[in-house]
N, C-alpha and C positions, 0 to 999 in steps of 0.2 A: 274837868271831865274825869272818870270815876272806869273805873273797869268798866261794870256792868255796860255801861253807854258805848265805849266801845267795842266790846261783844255783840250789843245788838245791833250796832250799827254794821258789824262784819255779818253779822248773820242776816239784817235784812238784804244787804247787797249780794249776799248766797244766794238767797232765796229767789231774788230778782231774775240772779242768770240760772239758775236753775227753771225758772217759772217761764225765760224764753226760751230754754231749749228743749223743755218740754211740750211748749206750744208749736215751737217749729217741726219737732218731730212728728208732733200731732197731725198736724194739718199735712207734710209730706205724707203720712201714710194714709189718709184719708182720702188725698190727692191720686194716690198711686193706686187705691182699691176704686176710686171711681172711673179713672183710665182703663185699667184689669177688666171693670164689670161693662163697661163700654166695649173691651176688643172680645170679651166672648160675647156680647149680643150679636157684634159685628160680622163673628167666625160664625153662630150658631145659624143667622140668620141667609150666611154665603151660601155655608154647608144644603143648608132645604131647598134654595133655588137649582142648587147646584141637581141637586138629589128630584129636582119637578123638572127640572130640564133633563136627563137622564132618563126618568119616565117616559118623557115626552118623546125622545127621539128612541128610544124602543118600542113607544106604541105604533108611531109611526114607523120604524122599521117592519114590525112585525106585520103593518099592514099591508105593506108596500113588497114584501116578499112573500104574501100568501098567495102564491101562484096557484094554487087549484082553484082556491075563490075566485079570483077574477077568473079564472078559464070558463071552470062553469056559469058563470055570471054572464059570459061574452055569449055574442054570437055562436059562439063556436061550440056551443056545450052540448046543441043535437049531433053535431058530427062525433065531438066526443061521446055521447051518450049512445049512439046508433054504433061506433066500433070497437068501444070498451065500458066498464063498469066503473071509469074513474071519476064521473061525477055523481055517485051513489050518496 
């Protein structure tokens, strides 16, 4: 066995573990950006329900303490109408 032969022979075994922790690196980061791109659909998707639910109970508040609308709406809106101009 000759120099050369075992040179290449060190150098394919380099190569070897270089090519698995190359491939391991790979696939961890791969691994990690599809986790990443999975927790922001997760968050993006939290955030808009969060943000239609928030709408939701403002419209419903807002409707729910529009007290002059339901006054004049009610019964009651000739009486208010006959002793003040609050249901104009």
């Amino acid at each position: 066995m000759n120099t050369d032969e075992i040179i290449l022979k060190q150098l394919v075994r380099q190569m070897k573990i270089l090519n698995f922790w190359v491939t391991f690196f790979g696939v961890l980061f791969v691994a990690a950006l599809a986790i990443a791109g999975f927790m922001l659909y997760k968050m993006v998707t939290y955030v808009h329900q969060t943000e239609q639910r928030l709408e939701n109970i403002q419209t419903k508040t807002s409707q729910t303490l529009d007290v002059q609308n339901q006054l004049c709406s009610s019964s009651l809106s000739s009486l208010l109408n006959r002793s003040s101009d609050y249901c104009k």
